[in-house]
N, C-alpha and C positions, 0 to 999 in steps of 0.2 A: 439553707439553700433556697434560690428562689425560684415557685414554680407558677405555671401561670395560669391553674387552678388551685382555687383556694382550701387549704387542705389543712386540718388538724393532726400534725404528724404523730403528737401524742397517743390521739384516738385510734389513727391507722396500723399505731403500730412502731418499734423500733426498724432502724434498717437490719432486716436480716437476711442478709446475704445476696437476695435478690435485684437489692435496690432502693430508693426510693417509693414512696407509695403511685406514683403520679407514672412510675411504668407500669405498674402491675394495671393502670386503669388502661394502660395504649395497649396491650394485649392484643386484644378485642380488633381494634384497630389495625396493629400491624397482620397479624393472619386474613384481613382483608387483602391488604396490601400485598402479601403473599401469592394469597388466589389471582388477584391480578396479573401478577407480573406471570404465573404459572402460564394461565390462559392466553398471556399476549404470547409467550415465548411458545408452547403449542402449535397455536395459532398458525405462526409464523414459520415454525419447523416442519409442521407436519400437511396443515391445509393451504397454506399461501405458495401458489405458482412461483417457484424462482430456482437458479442453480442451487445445488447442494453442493457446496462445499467443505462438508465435515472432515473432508480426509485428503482436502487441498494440503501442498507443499511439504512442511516442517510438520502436519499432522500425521503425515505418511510414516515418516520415522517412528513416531510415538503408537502411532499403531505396531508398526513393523517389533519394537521393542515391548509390546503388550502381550504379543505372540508367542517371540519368545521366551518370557516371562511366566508364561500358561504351561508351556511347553517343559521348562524346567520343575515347576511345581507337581503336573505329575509325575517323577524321579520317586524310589522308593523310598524310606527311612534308613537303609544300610547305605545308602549314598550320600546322606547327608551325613551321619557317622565318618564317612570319609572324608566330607569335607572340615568338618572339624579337626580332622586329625592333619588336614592339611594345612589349614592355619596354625596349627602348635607346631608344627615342621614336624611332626610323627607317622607323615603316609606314606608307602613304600610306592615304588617305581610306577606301579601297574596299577596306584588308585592317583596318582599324578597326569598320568595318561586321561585315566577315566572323568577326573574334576576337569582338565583343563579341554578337552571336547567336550563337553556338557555345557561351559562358558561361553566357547566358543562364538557364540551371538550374541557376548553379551558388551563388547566393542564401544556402542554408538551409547550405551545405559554412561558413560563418561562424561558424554557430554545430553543427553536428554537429562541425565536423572534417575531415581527410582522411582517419584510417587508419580509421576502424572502417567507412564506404565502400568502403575500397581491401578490406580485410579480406573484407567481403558480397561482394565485386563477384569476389573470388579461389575465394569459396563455389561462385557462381552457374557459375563455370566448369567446375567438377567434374560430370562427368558417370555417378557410381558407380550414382545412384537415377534413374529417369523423372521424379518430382515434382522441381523443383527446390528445394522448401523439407524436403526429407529431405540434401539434397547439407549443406546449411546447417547443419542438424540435427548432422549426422554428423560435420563440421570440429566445431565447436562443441563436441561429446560429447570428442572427443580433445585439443582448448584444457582443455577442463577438466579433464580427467585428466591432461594433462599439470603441468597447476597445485600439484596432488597432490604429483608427482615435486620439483619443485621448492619447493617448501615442505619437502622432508623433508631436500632437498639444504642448505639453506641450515641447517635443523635440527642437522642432521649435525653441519655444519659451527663452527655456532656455540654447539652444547649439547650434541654426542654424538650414539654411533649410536644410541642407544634412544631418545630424545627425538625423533631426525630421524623413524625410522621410525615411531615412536609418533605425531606431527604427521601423516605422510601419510597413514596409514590413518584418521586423524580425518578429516582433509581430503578423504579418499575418501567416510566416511560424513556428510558435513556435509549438513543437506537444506539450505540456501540454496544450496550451489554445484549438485549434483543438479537440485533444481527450475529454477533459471533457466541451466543447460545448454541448456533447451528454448524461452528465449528471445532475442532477438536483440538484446539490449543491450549498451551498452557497457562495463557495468561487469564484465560476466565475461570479457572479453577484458583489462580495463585491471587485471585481478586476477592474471590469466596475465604481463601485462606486470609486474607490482610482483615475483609471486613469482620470477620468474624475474631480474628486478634484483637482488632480497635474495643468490640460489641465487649470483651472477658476484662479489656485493660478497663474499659469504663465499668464494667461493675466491681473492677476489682479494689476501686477508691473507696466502695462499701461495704469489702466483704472481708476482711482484715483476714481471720482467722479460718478461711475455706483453702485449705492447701490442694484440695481436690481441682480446683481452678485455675494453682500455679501451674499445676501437671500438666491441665489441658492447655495452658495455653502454651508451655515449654514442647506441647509437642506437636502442636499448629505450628509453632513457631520454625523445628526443627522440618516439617513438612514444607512449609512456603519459602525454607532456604534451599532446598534441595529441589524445589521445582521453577525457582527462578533465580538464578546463582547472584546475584546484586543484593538481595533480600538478608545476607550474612548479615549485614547491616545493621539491620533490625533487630538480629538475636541480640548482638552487643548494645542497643538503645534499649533494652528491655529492661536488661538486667539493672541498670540503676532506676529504671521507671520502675519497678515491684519494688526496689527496699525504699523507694523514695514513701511507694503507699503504705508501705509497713514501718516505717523508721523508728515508731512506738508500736509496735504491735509484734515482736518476733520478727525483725527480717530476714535472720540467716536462714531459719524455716522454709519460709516463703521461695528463698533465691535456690535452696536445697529442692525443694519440691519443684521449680522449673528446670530446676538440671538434671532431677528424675525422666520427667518428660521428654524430656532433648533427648536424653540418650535411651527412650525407647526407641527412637528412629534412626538414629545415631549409629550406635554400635549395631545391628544388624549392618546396615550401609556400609560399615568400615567393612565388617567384614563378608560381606559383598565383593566389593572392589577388590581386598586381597586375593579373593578368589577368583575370580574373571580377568584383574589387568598385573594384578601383582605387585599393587601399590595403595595406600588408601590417603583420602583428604576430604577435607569438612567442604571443601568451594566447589561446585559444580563448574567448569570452566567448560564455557559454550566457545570454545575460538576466542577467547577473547583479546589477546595478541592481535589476531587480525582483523577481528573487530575492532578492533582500536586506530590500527595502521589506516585501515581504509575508511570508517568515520573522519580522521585526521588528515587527509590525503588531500592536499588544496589542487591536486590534477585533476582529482576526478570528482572534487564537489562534495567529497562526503559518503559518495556511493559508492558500491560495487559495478564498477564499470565493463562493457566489454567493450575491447579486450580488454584483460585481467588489470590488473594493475602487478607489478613482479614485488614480492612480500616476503621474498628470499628471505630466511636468519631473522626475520621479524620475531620469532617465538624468543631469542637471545636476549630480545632487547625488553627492558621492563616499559609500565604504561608512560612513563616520564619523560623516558628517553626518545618512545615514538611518537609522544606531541612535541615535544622540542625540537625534536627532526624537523619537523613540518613548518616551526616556528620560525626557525633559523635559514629557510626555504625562501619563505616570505612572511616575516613579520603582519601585514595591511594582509594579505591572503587569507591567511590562518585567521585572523581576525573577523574578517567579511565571515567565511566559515562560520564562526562560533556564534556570529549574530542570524544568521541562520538560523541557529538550533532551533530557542524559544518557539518559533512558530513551526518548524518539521514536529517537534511534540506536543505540541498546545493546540495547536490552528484547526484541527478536523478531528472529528469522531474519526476512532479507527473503524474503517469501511475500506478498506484494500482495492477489491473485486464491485465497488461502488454500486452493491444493493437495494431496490427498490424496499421499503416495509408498506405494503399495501400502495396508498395513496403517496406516502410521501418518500419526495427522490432525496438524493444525497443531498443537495444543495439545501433543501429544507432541515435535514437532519443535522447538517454544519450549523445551518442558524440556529437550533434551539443547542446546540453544545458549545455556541460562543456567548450565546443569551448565559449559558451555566455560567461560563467566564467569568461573564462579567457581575455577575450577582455573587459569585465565590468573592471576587476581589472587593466588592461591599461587605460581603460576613467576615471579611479578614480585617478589615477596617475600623466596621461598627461591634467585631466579638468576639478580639481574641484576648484584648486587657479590659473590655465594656460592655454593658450589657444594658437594658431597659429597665429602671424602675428601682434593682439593688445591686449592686457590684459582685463580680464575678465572685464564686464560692473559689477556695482552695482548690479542692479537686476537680471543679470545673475548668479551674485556671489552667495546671497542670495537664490534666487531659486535650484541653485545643491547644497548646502550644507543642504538646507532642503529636499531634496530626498536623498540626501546621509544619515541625519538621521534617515527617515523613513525606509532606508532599514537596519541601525543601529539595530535599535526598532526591529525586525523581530527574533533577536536571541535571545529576552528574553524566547522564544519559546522553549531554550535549558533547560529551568525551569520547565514544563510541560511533557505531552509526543510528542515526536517531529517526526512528520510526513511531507512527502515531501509536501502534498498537503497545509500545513501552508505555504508555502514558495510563495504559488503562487501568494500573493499581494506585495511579495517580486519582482515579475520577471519584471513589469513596469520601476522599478528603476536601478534593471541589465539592463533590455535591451535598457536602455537610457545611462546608461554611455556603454554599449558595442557597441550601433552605434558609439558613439563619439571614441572610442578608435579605433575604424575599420577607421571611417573617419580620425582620425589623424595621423594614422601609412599611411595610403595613400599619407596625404598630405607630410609626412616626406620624403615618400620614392620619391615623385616629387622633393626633394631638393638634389642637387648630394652630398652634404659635409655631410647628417644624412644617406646618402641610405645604406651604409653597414651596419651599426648600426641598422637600423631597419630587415633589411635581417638576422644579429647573434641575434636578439630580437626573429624572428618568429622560425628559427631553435632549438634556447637554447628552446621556448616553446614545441616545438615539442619533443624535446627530453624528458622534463619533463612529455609529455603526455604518452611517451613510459614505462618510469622508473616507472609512477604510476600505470598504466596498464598489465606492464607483471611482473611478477615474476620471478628474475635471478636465485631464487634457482633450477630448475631443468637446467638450461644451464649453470650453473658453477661449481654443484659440482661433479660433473666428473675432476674440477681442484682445488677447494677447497673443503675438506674433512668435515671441522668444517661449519653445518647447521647456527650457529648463524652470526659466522664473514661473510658469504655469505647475511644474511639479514643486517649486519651492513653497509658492502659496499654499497646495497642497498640505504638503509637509506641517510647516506654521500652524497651518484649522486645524490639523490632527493635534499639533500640541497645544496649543491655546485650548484645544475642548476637553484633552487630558487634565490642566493647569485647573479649567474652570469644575470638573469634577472632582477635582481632589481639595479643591477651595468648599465645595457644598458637602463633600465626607468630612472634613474638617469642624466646621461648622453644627455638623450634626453631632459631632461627639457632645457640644456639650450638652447635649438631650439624652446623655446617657447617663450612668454611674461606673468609675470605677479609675482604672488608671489613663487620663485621658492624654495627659503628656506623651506618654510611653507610645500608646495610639495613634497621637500625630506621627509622631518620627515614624513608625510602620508604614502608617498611610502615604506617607512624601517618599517615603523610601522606596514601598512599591509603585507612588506614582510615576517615579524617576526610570525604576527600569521599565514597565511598558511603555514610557516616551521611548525610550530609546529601541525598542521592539518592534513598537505602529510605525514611529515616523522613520528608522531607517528602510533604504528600501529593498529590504533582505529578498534576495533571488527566488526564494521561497515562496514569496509571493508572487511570483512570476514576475514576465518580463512587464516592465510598467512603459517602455517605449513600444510596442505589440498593439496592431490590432486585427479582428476578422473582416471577411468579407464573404459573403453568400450571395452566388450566382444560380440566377433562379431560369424560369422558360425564356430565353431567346435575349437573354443578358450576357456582353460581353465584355471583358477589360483586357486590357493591354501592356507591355512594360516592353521599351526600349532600352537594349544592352549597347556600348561603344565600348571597345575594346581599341586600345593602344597599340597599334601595329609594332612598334618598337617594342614594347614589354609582352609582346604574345606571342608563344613558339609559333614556328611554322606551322600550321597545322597538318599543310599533306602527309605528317605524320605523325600523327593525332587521332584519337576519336576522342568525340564530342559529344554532349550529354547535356540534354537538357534538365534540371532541376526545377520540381518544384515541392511546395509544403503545405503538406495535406493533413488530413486526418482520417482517412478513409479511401481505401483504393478505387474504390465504388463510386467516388466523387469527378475521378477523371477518367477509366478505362470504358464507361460508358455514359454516352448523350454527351459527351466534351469533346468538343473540337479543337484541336491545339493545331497551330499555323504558327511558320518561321518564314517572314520574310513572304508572305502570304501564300507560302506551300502547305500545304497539309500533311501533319505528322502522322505517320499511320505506323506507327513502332509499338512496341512492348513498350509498359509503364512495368520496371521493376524496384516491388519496394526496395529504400537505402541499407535497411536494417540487411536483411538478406546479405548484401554484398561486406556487412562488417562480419556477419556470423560465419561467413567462411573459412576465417582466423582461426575456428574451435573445430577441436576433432572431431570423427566420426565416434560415438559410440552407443551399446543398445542404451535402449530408450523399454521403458515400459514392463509388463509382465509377459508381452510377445519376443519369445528366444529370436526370429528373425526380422526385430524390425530395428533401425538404426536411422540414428539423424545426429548432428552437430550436436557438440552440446551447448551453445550458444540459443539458437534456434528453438532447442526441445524447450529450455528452460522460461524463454518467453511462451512459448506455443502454451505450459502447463496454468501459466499465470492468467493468459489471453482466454481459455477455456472457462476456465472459473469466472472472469470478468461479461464471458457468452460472446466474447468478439475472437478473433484472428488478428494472426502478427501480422498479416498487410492492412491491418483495420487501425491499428496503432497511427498516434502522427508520427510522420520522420519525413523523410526528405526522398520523393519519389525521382524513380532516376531514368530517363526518357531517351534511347540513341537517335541521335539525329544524322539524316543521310547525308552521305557525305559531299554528294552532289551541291543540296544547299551549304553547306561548310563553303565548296569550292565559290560555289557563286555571292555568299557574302565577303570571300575573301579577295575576288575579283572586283569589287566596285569600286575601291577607295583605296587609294596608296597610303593614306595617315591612317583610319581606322577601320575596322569591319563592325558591321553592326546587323544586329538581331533582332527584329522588330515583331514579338512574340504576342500572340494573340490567343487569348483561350475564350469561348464562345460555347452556352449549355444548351442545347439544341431539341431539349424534351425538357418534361415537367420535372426532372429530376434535381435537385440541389448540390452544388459545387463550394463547400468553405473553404477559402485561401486564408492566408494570413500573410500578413507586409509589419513595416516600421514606418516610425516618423526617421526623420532626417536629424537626426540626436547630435554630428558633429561631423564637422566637413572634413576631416583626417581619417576618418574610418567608421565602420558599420560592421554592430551587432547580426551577426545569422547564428540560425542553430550551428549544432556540430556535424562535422561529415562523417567523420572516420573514427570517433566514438561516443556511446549509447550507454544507455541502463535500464536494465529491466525496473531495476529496487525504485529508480526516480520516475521511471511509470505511474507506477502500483501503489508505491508508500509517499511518495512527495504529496505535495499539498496546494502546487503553482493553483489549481483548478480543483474550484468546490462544485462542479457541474458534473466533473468526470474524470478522466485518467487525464495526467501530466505529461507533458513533454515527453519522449526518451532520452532528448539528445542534451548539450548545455548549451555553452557560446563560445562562441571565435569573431574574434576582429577579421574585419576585410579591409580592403580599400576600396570605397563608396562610388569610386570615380566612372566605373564602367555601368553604374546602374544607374539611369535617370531618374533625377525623382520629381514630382509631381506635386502642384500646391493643390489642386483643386479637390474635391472629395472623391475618395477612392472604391469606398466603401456605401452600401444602403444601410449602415446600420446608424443609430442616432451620433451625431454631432459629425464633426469633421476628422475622416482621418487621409493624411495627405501623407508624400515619401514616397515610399516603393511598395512594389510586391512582393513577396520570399519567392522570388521565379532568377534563376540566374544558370550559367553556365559552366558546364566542369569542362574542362582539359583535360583528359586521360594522361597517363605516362607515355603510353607507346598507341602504336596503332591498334585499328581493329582489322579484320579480312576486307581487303575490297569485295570480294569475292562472298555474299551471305550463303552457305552450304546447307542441305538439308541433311538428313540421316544420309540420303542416298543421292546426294549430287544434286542437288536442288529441287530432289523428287519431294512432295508433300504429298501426303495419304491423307484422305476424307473419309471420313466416315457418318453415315448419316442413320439412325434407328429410331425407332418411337416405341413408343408406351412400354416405357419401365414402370411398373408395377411394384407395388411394396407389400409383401403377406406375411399378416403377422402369425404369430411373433418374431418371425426371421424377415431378414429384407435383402432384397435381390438389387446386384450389382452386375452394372455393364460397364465393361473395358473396351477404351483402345489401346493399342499398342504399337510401337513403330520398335523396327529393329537397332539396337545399339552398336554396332561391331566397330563403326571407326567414330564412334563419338573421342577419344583420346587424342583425337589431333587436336583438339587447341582445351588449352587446359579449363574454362568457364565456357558454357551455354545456357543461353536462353532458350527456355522450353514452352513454346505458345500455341496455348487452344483456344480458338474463336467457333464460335458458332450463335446460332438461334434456339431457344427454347420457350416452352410457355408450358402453363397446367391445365391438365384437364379436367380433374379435381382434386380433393382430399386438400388438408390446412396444411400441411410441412412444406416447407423450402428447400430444394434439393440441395445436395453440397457436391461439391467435384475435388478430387483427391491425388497429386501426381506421385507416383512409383518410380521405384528404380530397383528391377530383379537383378542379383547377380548372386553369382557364384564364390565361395570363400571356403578352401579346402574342403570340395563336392558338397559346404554343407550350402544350402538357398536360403538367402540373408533380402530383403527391401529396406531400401531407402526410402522413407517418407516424408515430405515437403510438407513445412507446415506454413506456407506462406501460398496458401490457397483459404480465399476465404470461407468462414463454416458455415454459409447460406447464401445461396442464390437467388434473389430475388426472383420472385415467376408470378405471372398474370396468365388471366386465358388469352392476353395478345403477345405473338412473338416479340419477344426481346432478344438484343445480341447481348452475347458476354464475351468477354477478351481476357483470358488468363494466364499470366507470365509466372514462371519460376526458374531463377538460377540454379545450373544443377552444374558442380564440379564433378564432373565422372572419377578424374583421379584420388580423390578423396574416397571413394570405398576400394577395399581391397580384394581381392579377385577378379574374374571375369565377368564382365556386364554381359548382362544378356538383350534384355529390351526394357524400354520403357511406358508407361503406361499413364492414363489418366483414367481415374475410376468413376464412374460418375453413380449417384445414389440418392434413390426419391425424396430423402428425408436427411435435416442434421441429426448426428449423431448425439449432438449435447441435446437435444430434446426429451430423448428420451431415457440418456446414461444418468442427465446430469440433476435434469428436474426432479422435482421433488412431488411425489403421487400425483404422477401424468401416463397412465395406461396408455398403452399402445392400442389405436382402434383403427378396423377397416374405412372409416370416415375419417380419420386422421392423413393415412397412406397414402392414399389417391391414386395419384396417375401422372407422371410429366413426362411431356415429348422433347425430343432434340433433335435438329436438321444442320445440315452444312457444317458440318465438324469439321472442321481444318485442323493439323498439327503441323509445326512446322519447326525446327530448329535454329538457332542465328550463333555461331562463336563468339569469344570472343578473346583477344589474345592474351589481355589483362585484366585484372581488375583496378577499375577505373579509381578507387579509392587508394592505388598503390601509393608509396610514397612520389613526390613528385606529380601529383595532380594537381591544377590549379584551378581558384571558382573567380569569376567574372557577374 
């Protein structure tokens, strides 16, 4: 075996058991490597300022199921007795009763699992910290550092000591493993399970006769299937990997003693399940029927969309049937889909809630996990059949080829719905061929006859990293006029710089030894599909016709709407709605002046999103028995909390009423069309991002979606390595009603010409001529000062207006305007709108999460204007009144950070003047069917 210190194997010693001698010297080494990745992950969990997220989303469950899991263990001995007797069919009526309430919690363990429960519940027991979710933290910091260790072991093992240690110390600096240390999923523990199968399977090429090792790894094995149900997989890819390394050495032994293992975790689990669901099976099945349906779903892009997508009798149908479905739909659809995938699980570190670590933001964190990429796809190149100096050993051979299938296996993922965080028991196996490729372009570049070859290898990559990166359309067409051929060229430099790197991998093999033929074909084979990955222009990567625009102090732009009088309803009845596309409420509700036809708009901005979450029912929300919200709404609001932003902070599509006054007077100037001449102008130092398109085709135009959304294409897409992605997808329009523009539209570098995302909706029906307040156009003021915050409790000031005939029109807009400023202390106030009512005498609120969670405050008065849609008929019983709460401090400051004390120099002081509240109906919701955009 070739190692790449010079070593007397005779002298050191036979292999026994442990390995080669050339690990036992990286020892030393990797429990560095250890400590490191301990102290970043620490670091990070416990002293670095940021949200905690440990028991965001799907962690909630697995806690939830850790509890009850604690909770059945202490059960006495005469009750497990019963259980027993209950599985042989030998327990009488009244221990039937007794097993199946004791279970009773144990529902949701079908689809989480048992180990990553048994795992929490092992957390919960440590008593190092007071908080328990530090206890959590702190296992968790050490799973993953340990992860590290094992990766560099298996490294070692199957590519050398400087590749193994080279891999760990990546694995140390990786921010996806870093970041989600600090949460409480299961993929970072089923990453510890994988790295540490690969570290047993690589010493198992030496350790013939150690059945002690087939146990452990038959029962990692049976652990990392039960906590990530796709992982079956791998039990079955095992079993001929162990007789392959034994094939002279005893294999049935060998395959005997992993099946010992397996079924220590094994048959307890069956009989688990018999006793809680009354059924038992080897496959953890996470939904995956409707996983499937909805990955497969060319409507709705892949996501879980709201509203729902209808997945009726989906569970009937096997996985075959539901991508053929889809197939048969639209053949080109399904297909656009599937080229998708590759980059929804390749393209970004998993960072969901887009994490700062220290100094470096997401953006940075994307670059060094595509930098892995692309050094993985050179160690897969230059060392899966080749190596430097001697040709690959046997069981070296054997061992990369079966991590290169595992990481194969990763992209059936493109079947399902495909999220970055699937990827993550993927990244073991990248960052093992991407140490190798780092370490062999090194050793190359030591040889003088390969050294320019690998010098035109790292530039050609460089360039490709540029060409995927930036968009030539605004710096070229200032010299080419036709938008498409300027993306074609595009397209072409990505693949010619593809062609010319797989030309210098090529090349380089023969500077290697082993199988170099076999090499090429890998190498062209993989070159072929990322052409077809980079250069198509998967939606994934966002929109490539898009660009921004940032309106700064006393900058303003413009966009002309002509509407076809023949093709446009009447409007006298109509309401009318201005749209535009934002990324932040905060960008127009204050210092923007928006003008129609040079009136000035003085309406609520209510986010889009709001008006589709109306669709989802009321129901409770939280650990508070009386508080209730949609569940469209909650389920963003849970995501947006994590993220440290709010659902009106999201981009979507902001929705503006316009009076109808100007309606009538645009509709009075012109017998052939009405026109819109829309003006928005930022009137303080504050910043405004819009977003527009080029003019892509004169038959129609790309805009977001109106009337449906996704949280998952939020949070988990990948369009944006800056920050969160879209909500919404695309729909065709007709372009004709919006003027477009050659000249530059945009301050940002090059030219972006077309339109602005500013246009016009049509409602179904009318709105009230007549804008009604609570009490008949009465609006109540309210004006207080110095809210005070004392800790550790914080004091809340309400207003309130009477609800009693809110039910005459089924939607209201609920608007507070006022002034505020600070007079000290560091928090950002947040403001909160209620809805009391009554539900069989019991007192239930409604609570709006499309209020943002910080209010920006200065010691000089600022206005804030805060809009939320509230359907009264949507909760059940008697409304009482409604409320907006206002409070000195955000909430996530101080729930969500991670060891940030609450102090009387934090609290402060903020005043508020001129509180206005005011109500507006309205008789529909403008997204009904039958609305139209202009």
């Amino acid at each position: 075996m070739y190692c790449d210190t010079k070593i007397n194997c005779s002298e050191q010693g036979a292999l026994k058991g442990i390995g080669v001698p050339f690990v036992r010297d990286s020892r030393f080494l990797l429990f560095l490597v250890f400590l490191l990745a301990l102290a970043i992950r620490l670091w990070f969990n416990f002293f670095f300022s940021h949200i905690n997220n440990y028991n965001s989303c799907d962690a909630s469950e697995y806690m939830r199921n850790a509890d009850v899991l604690q909770t059945l263990l202490r059960q006495p001995v005469s009750f497990w007795t019963t259980c027993i007797n209950y599985i042989f069919g030998s327990c009488d009526q009244g221990g039937i009763v007794i097993v199946k309430k004791a279970f009773a919690g144990f529902a949701d363990f079908s689809i989480s699992g048992p180990i990553f429960p048994i795992y929490i519940a092992i957390g919960n027991s440590f008593n190092l910290f007071q908080a328990k979710w530090m206890n959590l933290l702190f296992m968790q910091s050490i799973v993953s550092a340990l992860t590290c260790v094992f990766i560099g072991i298996a490294g070692v093992y199957s590519f050398g000591k400087k590749e193994g240690i080279c891999a760990a110390v990546i694995s140390a600096l990786y921010p996806g493993f870093i970041i989600n240390s600090g949460r409480l999923y299961s993929e970072t523990f089923a990453c510890f399970l994988l790295a540490a199968i690969l570290a047993l399977i690589a010493i198992g090429f030496h350790s013939y006769n150690n059945y002690g090792l087939r146990i452990l790894i038959g029962f990692l094995t049976a652990c990392l299937q039960f906590t990530r149900s796709t992982m079956f997989v791998l039990t079955l890819a095992l079993l001929p990997m162990i007789w392959q390394q034994n094939k002279t050495k005893r294999p049935v032994k060998s395959i005997v003693a992993f099946l010992i293992g397996f079924a220590i975790v094994t048959l307890p689990w069956l009989g688990l399940q018999k006793l809680a669901l009354g059924s038992s099976s080897l496959v953890i099945d996470r939904v995956g029927h409707y996983n499937c349906f909805v990955g497969n779903n060319i409507d709705t892009g892949g996501w879980l969309s709201l509203p729902y997508p209808d997945g009726r009798g989906i569970e009937k149908q096997s996985f075959p049937e539901i991508i053929f479905g889809n197939v048969k739909k639209s053949c080109l659809r399904w297909g656009k889909l599937l080229l998708d995938k590759p980059a929804r699980l390749l393209k970004l570190c998993w960072n969901d809630f887009r994490a700062d670590i220290g100094m470096f933001q997401p953006w940075q964190q994307n670059l060094f996990h595509q930098i892995i990429l692309l050094f993985a796809f050179i160690g897969i190149s230059l060392g899966l059949f080749v190596q430097v100096m001697s040709p690959v050993s046997r069981e070296q051979q054997i061992s990369r080829l079966f991590i290169f299938a595992l990481l194969l296996f990763h992209f059936t993922y493109c079947f399902f719905i495909t999220v970055p965080r699937y990827n993550l028991t993927a990244l073991p196996e990248i960052i093992l061929f991407a140490a190798y490729g780092l370490i062999v372009l090194t050793k190359l570049l030591n040889k003088p006859e390969c050294r320019l070859l690998v010098i035109v290898l790292l530039g050609l990559s460089a360039g490709l990293f540029f060409l995927t990166k930036v968009s030539l359309l605004p710096l070229l067409l200032p010299l080419i006029q036709d938008i498409s051929t300027i993306f074609i060229v595009q397209s072409i430099a990505i693949l010619a710089m593809i062609v010319a790197i797989t030309y210098c991998l090529c090349k380089s093999l023969e500077f290697l030894q082993g199988n170099i033929l076999i090499a090429r074909v890998v190498t062209i084979t993989l070159s072929a599909v990322i052409m077809v990955v980079l250069a198509y222009p998967a939606r994934a990567n966002g929109r490539w016709w898009e660009w921004t625009s940032v309106l700064e102090n006393n900058q303003s732009i413009s966009q002309q709407l002509q509407i076809d009088r023949k093709e446009c309803p009447n409007l006298s009845d109509r309401a009318v709605y201005l749209l535009i596309d934002a990324d932040e409420i905060g960008h127009l509700n204050n210092g923007l002046k928006i003008s129609i036809n040079g009136h000035n708009l003085n309406s609520p901005v209510i986010p889009g999103i709001s008006l589709i979450s109306q669709s989802s029912p009321i129901m409770q929300t939280g650990s508070c028995v009386c508080q209730f919200q949609n569940e469209g709404e909650y389920i963003f609001d849970c995501l947006s909390k994590a993220a440290d932003t709010s659902n009106c902070n999201l981009r979507q599509w902001f929705v503006i009423p316009v009076d109808k006054s100007i309606v009538q007077e645009a509709a009075s100037r012109s017998n052939n069309e009405i026109k819109f001449d829309i003006g928005l102008k930022r009137e303080d130092a504050g910043v405004t991002k819009l977003f527009g398109s080029y003019d892509i085709n004169s038959k129609y135009a790309y805009i977001p979606s109106l009337d449906l959304c996704s949280w998952e294409k939020a949070f988990y897409g990948v369009e944006n390595e800056n920050g969160l992605s879209d909500t919404r997808y695309d729909i065709k329009i007709d372009p004709k009603s919006s003027q477009t523009y050659t000249n530059d539209l945009s301050a940002v570098k090059g030219l972006q010409n077309g339109r602005y995302n500013i246009h016009i909706l049509v409602a179904p029906s009318i709105i009230a001529e007549k804008k009604v307040g609570i009490e008949q156009s009465k609006q109540t003021n309210h004006n207080f000062k110095d809210v005070i915050m004392e800790a550790p409790r914080f004091v809340h000031k309400f207003i309130e207006l009477d609800a009693s005939n809110l039910t005459e029109s089924p939607l209201w807009i609920m608007r507070l305007q006022g002034r505020g400023r600070k007079l000290s202390g560091q928090h950002s106030p947040y403001i909160e709108f209620r809805a009391n009512y009554l539900d069989n005498k019991e007192s239930k609120v409604y609570v709006s999460t499309w209020t943002p969670n910080k209010i920006s405050m200065s010691n000089k008065w600022q206005k804030f204007d805060i809009a939320v849609l509230f359907n009264p008929k949507s909760v059940k019983g008697k409304l009482k009144n409604i409320q907006y709460r206002f409070s000195s401090y955000s909430s996530l400051d101080t729930l969500l950070n991670v060891n940030q004390p609450i102090t009387h120099a934090k609290l402060g002081k903020v005043e508020f003047t001129d509180i206005k509240m005011s109500c507006m109906p309205i008789e529909i919701n403008p997204l009904s069917s039958g609305h139209q955009i202009y």
